[in-house]
C-alpha positions as CSV (number, residue, x, y, z in Angstrom):
1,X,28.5,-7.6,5.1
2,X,32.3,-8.5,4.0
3,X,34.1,-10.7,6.1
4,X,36.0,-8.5,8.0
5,X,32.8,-6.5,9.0
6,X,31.3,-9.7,10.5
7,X,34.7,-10.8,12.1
8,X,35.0,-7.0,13.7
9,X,31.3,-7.1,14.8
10,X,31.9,-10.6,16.3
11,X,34.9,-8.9,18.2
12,X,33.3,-6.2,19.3
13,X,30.5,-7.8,20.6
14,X,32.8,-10.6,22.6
15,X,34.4,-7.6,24.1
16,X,31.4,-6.3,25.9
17,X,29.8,-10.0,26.3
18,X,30.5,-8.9,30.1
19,X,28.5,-5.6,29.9
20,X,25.3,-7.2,27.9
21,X,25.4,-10.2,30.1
22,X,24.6,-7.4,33.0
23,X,22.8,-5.1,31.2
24,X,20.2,-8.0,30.0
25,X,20.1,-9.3,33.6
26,X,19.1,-5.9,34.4
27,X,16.5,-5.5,31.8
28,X,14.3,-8.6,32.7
29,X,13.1,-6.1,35.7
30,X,12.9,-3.2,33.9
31,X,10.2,-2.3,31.8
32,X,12.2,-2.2,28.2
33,X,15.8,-2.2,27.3
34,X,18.0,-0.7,24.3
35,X,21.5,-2.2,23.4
36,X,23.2,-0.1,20.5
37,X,26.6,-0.3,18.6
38,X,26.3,1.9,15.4
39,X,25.6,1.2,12.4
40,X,26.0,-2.9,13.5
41,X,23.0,-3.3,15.6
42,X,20.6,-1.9,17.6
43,X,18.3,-4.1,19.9
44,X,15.3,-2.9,21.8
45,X,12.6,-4.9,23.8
46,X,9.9,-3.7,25.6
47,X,8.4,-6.4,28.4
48,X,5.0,-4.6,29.0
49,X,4.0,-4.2,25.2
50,X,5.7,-7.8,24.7
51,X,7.4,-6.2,22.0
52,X,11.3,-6.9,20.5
53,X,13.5,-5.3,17.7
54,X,16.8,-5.9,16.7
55,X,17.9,-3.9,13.8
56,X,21.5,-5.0,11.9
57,X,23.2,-2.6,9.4
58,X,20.7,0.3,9.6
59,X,17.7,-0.6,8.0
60,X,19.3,-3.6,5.9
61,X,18.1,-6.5,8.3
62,X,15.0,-6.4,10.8
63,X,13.7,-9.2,13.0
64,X,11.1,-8.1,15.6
65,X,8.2,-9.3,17.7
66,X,4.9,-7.6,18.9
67,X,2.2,-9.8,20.8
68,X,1.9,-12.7,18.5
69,X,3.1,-10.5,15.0
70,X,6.7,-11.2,14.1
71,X,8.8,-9.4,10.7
72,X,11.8,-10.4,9.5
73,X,13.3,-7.8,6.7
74,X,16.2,-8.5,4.6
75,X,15.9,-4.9,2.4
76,X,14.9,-4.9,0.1
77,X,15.0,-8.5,-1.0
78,X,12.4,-9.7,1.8
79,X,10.3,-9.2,4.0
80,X,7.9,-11.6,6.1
81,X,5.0,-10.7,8.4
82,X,3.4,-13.6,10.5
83,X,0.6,-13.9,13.1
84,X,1.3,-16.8,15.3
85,X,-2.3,-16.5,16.6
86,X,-3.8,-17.7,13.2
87,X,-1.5,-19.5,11.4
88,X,-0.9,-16.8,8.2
89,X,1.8,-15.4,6.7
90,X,2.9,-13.0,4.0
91,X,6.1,-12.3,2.1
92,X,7.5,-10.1,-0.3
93,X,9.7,-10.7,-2.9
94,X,12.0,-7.2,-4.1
95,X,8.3,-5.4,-3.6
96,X,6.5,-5.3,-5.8
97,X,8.0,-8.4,-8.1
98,X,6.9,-11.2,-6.0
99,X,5.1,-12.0,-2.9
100,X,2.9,-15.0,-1.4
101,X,0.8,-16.2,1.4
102,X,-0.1,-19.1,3.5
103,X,-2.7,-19.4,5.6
104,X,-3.9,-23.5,7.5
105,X,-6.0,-24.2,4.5
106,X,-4.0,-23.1,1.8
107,X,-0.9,-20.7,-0.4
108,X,-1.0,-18.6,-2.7
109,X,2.2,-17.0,-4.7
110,X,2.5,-14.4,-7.7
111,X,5.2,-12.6,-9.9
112,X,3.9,-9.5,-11.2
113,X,0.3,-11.1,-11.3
114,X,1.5,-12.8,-14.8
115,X,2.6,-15.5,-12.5
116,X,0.3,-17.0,-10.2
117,X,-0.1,-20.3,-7.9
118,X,-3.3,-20.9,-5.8
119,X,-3.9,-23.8,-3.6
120,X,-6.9,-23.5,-1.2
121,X,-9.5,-25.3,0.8
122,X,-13.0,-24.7,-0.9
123,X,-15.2,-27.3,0.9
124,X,-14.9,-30.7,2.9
125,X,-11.7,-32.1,3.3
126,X,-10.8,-33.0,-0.3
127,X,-12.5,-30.0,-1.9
128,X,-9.7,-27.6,-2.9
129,X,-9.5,-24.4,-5.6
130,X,-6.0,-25.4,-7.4
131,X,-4.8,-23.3,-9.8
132,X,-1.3,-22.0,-11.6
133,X,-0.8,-19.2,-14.4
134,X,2.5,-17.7,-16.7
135,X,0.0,-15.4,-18.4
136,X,-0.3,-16.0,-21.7
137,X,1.8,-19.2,-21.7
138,X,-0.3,-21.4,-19.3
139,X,-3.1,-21.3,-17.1
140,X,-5.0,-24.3,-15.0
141,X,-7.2,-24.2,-12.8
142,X,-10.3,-25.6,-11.8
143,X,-13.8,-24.4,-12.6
144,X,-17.0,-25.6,-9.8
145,X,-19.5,-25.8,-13.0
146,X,-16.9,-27.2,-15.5
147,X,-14.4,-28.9,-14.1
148,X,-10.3,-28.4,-14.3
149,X,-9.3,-26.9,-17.4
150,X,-5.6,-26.4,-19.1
151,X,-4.0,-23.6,-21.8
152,X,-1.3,-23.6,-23.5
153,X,-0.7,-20.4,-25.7
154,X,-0.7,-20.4,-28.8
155,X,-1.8,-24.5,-29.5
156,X,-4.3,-25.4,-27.3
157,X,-6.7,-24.3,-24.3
158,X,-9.9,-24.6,-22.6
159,X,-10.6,-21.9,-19.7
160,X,-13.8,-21.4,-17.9
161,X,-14.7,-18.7,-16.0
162,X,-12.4,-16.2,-15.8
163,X,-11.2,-13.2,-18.0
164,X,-15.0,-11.7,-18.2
165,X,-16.2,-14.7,-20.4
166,X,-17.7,-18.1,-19.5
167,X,-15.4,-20.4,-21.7
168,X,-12.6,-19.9,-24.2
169,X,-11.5,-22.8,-26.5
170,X,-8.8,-22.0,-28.9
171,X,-6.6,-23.8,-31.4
172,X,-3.5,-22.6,-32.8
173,X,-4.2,-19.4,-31.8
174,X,-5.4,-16.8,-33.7
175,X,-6.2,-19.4,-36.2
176,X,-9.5,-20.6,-34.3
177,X,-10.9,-19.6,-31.3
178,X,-14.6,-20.3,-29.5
179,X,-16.0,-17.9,-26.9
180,X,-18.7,-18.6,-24.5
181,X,-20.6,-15.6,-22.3
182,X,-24.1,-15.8,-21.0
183,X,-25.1,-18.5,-23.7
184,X,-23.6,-16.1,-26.7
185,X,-21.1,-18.1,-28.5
186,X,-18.6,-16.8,-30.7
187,X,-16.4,-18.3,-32.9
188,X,-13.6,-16.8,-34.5
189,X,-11.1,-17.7,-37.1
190,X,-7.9,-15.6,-37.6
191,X,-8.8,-13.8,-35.0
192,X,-9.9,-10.5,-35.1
193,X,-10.8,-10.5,-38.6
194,X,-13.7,-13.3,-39.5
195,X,-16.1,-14.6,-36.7
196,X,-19.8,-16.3,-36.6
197,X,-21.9,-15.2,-33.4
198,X,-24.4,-18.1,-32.7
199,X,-27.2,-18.2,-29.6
200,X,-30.7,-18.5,-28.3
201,X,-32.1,-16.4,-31.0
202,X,-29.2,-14.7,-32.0
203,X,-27.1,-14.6,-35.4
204,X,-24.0,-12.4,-36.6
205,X,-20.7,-12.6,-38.6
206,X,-17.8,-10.2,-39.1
207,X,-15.1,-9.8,-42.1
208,X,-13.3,-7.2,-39.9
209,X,-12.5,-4.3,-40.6
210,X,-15.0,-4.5,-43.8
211,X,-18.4,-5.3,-42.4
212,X,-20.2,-6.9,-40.0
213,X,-23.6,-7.3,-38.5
214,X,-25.6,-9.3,-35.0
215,X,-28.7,-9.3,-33.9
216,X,-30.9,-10.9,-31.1
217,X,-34.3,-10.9,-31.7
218,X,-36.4,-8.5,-29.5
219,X,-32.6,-7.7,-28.0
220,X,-30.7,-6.0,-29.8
221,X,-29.4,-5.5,-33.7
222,X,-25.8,-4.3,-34.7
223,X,-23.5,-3.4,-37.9
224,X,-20.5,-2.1,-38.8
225,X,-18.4,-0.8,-41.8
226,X,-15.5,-0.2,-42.8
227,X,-14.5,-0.4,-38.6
228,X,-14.8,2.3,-36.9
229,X,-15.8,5.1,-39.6
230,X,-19.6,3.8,-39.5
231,X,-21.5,1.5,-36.7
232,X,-25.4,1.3,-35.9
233,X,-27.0,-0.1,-33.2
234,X,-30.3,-1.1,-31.6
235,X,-30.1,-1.9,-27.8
236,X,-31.9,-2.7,-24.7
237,X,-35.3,-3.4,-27.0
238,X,-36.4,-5.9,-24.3
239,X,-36.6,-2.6,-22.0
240,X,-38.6,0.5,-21.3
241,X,-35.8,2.3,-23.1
242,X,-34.5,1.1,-26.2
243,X,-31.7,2.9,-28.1
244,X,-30.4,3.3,-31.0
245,X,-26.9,4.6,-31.8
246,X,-25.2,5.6,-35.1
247,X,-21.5,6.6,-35.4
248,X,-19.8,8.0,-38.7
249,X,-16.6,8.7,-37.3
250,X,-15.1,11.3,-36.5
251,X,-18.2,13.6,-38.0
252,X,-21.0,12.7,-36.2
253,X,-22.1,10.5,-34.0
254,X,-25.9,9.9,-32.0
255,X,-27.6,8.5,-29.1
256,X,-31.3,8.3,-28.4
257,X,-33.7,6.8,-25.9
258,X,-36.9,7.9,-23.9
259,X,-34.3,8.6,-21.3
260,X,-30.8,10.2,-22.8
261,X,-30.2,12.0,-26.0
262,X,-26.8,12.4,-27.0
263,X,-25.3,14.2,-30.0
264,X,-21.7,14.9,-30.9
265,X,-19.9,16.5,-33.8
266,X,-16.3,16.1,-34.5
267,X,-16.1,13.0,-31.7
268,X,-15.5,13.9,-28.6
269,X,-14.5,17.7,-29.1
270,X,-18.4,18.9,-29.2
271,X,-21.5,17.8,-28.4
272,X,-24.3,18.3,-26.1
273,X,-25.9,15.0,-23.6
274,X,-29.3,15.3,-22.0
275,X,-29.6,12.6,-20.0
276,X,-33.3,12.6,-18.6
277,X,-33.3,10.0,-16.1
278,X,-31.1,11.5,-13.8
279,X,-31.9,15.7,-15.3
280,X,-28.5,16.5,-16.6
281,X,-27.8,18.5,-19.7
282,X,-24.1,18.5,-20.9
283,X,-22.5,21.1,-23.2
284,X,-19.1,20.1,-24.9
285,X,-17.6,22.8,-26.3
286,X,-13.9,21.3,-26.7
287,X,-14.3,18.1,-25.0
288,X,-12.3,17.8,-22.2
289,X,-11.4,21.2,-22.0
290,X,-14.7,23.2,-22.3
291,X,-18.2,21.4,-20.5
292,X,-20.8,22.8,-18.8
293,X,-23.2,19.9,-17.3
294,X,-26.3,21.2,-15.1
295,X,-28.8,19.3,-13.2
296,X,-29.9,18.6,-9.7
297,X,-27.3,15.9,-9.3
298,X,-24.3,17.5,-10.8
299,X,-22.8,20.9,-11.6
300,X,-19.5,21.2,-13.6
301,X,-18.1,24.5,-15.2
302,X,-14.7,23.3,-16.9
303,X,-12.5,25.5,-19.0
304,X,-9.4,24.1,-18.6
305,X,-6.8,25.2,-18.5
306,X,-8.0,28.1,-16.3
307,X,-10.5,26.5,-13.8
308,X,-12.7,23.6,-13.4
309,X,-15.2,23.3,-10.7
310,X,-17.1,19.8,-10.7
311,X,-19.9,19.5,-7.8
312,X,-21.9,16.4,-6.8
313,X,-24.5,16.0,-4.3
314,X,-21.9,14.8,-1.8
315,X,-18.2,15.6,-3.7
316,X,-16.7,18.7,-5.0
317,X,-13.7,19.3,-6.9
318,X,-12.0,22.4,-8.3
319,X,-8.9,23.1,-10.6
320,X,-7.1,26.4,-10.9
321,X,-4.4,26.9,-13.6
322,X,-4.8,23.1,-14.1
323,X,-2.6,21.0,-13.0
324,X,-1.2,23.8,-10.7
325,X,-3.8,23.2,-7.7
326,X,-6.6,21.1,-7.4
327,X,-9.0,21.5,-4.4
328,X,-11.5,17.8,-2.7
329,X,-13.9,17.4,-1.3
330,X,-16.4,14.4,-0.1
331,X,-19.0,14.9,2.7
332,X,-20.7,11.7,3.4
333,X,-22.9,11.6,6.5
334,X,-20.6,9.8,8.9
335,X,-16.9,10.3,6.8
336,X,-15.6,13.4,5.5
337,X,-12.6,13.8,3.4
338,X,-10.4,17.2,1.7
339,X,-7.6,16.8,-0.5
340,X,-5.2,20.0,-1.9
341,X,-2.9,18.9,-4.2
342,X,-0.4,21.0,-6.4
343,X,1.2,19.7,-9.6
344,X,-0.7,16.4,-8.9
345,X,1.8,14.8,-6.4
346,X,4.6,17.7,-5.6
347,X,2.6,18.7,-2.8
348,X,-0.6,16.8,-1.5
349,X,-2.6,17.7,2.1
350,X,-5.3,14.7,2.8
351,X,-7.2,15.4,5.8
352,X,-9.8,12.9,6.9
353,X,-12.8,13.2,9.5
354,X,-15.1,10.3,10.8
355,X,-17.9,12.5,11.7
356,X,-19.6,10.3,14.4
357,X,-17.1,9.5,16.5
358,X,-14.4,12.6,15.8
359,X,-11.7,10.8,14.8
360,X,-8.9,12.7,12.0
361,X,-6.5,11.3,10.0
362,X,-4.2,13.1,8.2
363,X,-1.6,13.0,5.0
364,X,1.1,15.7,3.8
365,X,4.2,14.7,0.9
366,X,5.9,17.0,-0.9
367,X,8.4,15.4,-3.1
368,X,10.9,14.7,-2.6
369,X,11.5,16.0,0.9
370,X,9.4,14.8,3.5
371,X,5.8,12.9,4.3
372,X,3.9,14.0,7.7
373,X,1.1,11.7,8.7
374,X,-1.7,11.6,11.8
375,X,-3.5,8.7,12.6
376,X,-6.6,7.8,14.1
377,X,-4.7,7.7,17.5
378,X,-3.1,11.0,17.4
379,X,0.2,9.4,16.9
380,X,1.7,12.2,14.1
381,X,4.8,10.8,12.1
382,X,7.2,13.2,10.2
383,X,10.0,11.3,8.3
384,X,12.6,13.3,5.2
385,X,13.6,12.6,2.8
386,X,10.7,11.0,0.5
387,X,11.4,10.3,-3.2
388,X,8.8,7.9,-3.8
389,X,6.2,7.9,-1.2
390,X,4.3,11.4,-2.2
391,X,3.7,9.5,-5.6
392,X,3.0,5.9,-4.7
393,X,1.6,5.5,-1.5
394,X,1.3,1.8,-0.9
395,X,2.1,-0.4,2.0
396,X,5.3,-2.1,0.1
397,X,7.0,1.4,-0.2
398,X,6.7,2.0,3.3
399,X,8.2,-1.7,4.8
400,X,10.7,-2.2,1.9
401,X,12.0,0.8,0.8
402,X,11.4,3.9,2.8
403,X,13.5,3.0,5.6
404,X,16.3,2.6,3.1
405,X,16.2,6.3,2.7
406,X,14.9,8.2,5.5
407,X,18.1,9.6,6.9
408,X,15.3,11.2,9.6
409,X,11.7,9.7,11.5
410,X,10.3,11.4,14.4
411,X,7.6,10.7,16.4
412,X,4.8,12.0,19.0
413,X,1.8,12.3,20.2
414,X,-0.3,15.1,22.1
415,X,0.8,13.0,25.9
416,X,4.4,14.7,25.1
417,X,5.5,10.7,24.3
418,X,8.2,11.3,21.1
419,X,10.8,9.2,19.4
420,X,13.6,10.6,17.0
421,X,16.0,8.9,14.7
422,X,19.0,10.2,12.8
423,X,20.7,8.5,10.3
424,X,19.0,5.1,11.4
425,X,20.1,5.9,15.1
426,X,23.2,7.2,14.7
427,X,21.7,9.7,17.2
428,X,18.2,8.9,18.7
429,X,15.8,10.2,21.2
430,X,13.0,8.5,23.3
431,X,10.8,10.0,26.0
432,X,7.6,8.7,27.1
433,X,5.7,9.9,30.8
434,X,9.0,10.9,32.5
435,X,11.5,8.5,30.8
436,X,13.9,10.3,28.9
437,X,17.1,8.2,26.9
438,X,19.0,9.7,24.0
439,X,22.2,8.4,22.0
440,X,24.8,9.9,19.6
441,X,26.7,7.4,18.8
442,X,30.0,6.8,20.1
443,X,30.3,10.0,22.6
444,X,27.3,10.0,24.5
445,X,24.0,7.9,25.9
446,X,21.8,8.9,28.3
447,X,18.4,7.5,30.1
448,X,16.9,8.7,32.8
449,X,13.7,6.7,34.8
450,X,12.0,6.2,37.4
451,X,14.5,3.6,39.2
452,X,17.6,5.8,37.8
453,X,20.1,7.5,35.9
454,X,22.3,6.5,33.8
455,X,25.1,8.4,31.6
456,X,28.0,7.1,29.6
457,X,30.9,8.6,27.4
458,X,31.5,6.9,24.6
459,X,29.8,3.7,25.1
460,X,31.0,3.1,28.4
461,X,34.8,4.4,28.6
462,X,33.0,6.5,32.0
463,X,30.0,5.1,32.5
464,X,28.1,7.0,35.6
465,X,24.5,5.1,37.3
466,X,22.3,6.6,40.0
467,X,19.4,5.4,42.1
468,X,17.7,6.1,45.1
469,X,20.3,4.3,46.8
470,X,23.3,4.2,45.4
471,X,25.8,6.2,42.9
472,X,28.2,4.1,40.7
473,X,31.4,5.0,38.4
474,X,32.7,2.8,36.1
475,X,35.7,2.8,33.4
476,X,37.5,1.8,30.5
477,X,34.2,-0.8,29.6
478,X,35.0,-2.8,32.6
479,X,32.0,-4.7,34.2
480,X,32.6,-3.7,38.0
481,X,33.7,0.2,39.4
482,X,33.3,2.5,41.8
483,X,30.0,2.0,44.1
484,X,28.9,4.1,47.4
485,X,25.7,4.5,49.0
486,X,24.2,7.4,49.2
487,X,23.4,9.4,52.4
488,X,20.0,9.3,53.8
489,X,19.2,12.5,52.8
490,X,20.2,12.0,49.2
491,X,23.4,14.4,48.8
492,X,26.2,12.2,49.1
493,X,27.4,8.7,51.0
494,X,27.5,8.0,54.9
495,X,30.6,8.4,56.2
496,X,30.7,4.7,57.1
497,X,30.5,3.6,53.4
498,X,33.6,2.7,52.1
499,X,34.0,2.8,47.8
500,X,33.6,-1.1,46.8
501,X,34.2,-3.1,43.2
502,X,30.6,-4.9,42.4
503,X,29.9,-6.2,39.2
């Protein structure tokens, strides 16, 4: 906001100090409230949900409150959720570059994920998990079977743990390097291209991409040459189904166990799988774009780009004039799900069943133009225009960014409640049981519930209230007017009541 924004908002909002002084007096026996002056601020509470919003700029800046949940939004910079009711919090950072969380026993805090601090409680009192990470550059943390560990890429580092392997050791990295997984150690010296395998029983070396060979006795046995034009193995020989594998790529390459042969010519365009264990028999034609597999588990007839049907005991899916339309389905016993989807995301329909209980929720985007959504509520939520939320629908997008750009939000449900928003509330629309209050901003406001009526030309130049009991006029913004009681049967004043200023 520039300086003379704030000033004028500031003046502005002196100037009717008089009016919002009443109005919230008012409000703290009413059931909600709404105070508006476009596009500055817009400030709504609701007593019986205990539920507060005040909106500044538009979307821009958010602060609300509902039961112990508060958010505070500077878009799209920030934004901070926290539950007074357990102590946690999150925030994001310009979503999705940076967020963190705290919780009573510890923080966590990541940029990009190649970033990352951890500090949590594991245990008793001085038992924590403490860890920080600029991936490659440096990683700590602490490991509960080896202890704290440090790297620093490329010179030195010891992690345990983590990154699918039990240690790594390195030195002046690539120049020497020491793996560790499931009692398999690997050394490795300028790494990729010479390494010794060592382990219970277990021997290897490599001179990549020239040759190399492993083998575990009664485990397995491995070689390559000349990597990848020719590779052999022997696996799984400590099982019911050993099997051995030889590759000459891309001519020919072979799988075969008791349960699966597999055969493939020209890698991957044809080849035929019959996979015994679970009665399938694939066909490759033109891998991916002609396969027939048929068992009892699985039925796929692909010949892309024409059609592709893929069936599964409880999914389905079907292409036609792939990627024009795709077709989804998954019928579980107590969920059920069906998907339509045309050029991938220019137009996706996700309806969702839970079977047991009858609940639906449902999805529709087409980019760029709009999103529709139902939820397990009936609450149904249409909202235009939508550049990004057809293709990425994630959490982030919808609390940091959509609002940015939806220039239009309704919303309602079957009991007739509905809410509508233009241009951030330039002009809006509530009505809920019989309440009824609409805005467009400056010329006209109007509510209408159970205690009264209200209307007012532009933001209270006339402003005109009604109750059971009385009628009221008021100008040019001015606190007090015109007041006179109605008569008892409700069509006009006794002729005893004289007009009175109140305020």
């Amino acid at each position: 906001m520039t300086g003379r924004a704030l000033i004028l908002a500031i003046l502005i909002m002196l100037a009717m100090t008089p009016q919002l002084r009443a109005e919230e007096a008012a409000a703290q026996e009413e059931e909600g409230s709404v105070i508006t002056f476009w596009p500055l601020f817009d400030y709504r509470t609701s007593p019986a949900e205990n539920y507060r919003n005040l909106s500044i700029l538009g979307p821009l800046f958010k602060f609300q409150k509902k039961g112990e949940t508060s958010d505070t939004a500077i878009r799209p910079l920030f934004y901070r959720t926290e539950n007074r009711s357990d102590g946690a919090a999150s925030n994001e950072y310009l979503y999705p570059l940076a967020s963190s969380e705290t919780w009573p026993d510890g923080s966590y805090f990541q940029v990009l994920k190649l970033f990352q601090k951890r500090d949590a409680k594991t245990g008793g009192d001085e038992e924590r998990d403490r860890g920080t990470m600029l991936f490659p550059f440096y990683i700590s943390g602490k490991s509960a079977k080896y202890g704290p560990y440090v790297s620093v890429f490329p010179f030195y580092g010891d992690i345990y743990e983590r990154f699918w392997r039990d240690e790594y050791h390195y030195l002046l990295f690539p120049f020497y390097g020491r793996t560790v997984k499931k009692g398999t150690e690997t050394r490795n010296f300028l790494y990729p291209f010479f390494s010794i395998i060592r382990g219970d029983k277990e021997s290897g070396w490599q001179f990549w991409p020239l040759y190399g060979q492993s083998e575990k006795e009664g485990v397995y046995r491995r070689r390559f040459a000349l990597w990848p034009v020719y590779f052999s193995e022997e696996s799984g020989l400590d099982t019911d189904s050993p099997t051995e594998s030889f590759h000459l790529f891309p001519l020919y390459t072979s799988s075969e166990s008791r349960k699966r042969s597999e055969r493939h010519y020209l890698w991957p365009f044809f080849g035929s799988v019959s996979d015994r264990a679970n009665q399938l028999e694939e066909r490759d034609y033109f891998w991916p774009f002609a396969v027939t597999i048929r068992g009892e588990a699985r039925n796929l007839n692909r010949f892309l780009p024409f059609y592709s049907e893929d069936r599964r005991k409880e999914r389905l899916k079907r292409w036609y004039l792939w990627p024009l339309y795709s077709h989804e389905e998954l019928n579980g016993e107590s969920f059920r799900q069906e998907r339509d989807r045309v050029l991938f995301f220019l137009y996706s329909d996700n309806l969702e069943t839970w079977t047991r209980d009858g609940a639906q929720r449902r999805r529709v985007a087409l980019w760029p133009l709009l999103t529709y959504r139902s939820d397990e509520r009936g609450v149904k939520t249409f909202t235009f225009p939508a550049p990004v939320e057809p293709v990425l629908n994630k959490e982030g997008i919808e609390k940091n960014w959509a609002p940015l750009w939806r220039i239009y939000v309704q919303k309602w449900n079957d009991a007739g409640d509905s809410a509508v928003s233009f241009l951030w509330n330039l002009y809006w629309h509530e009505s809920r049981n019989d309440d009824l209050a609409y805005e467009f901003f400056p010329f006209v406001s109007y509510r209408s519930e159970k205690r009264g009526t209200e209307f007012a030309f532009l933001k209270g130049l006339v402003r005109y209230r009604e109750n059971d009991a009385t009628k009221k006029v008021q100008f040019l913004w001015l606190p007090f007017g015109i007041e006179w009681n109605k008569k008892p049967d409700g069509k006009g004043r006794n002729r005893n009541d004289e007009p009175g200023s109140n305020p």
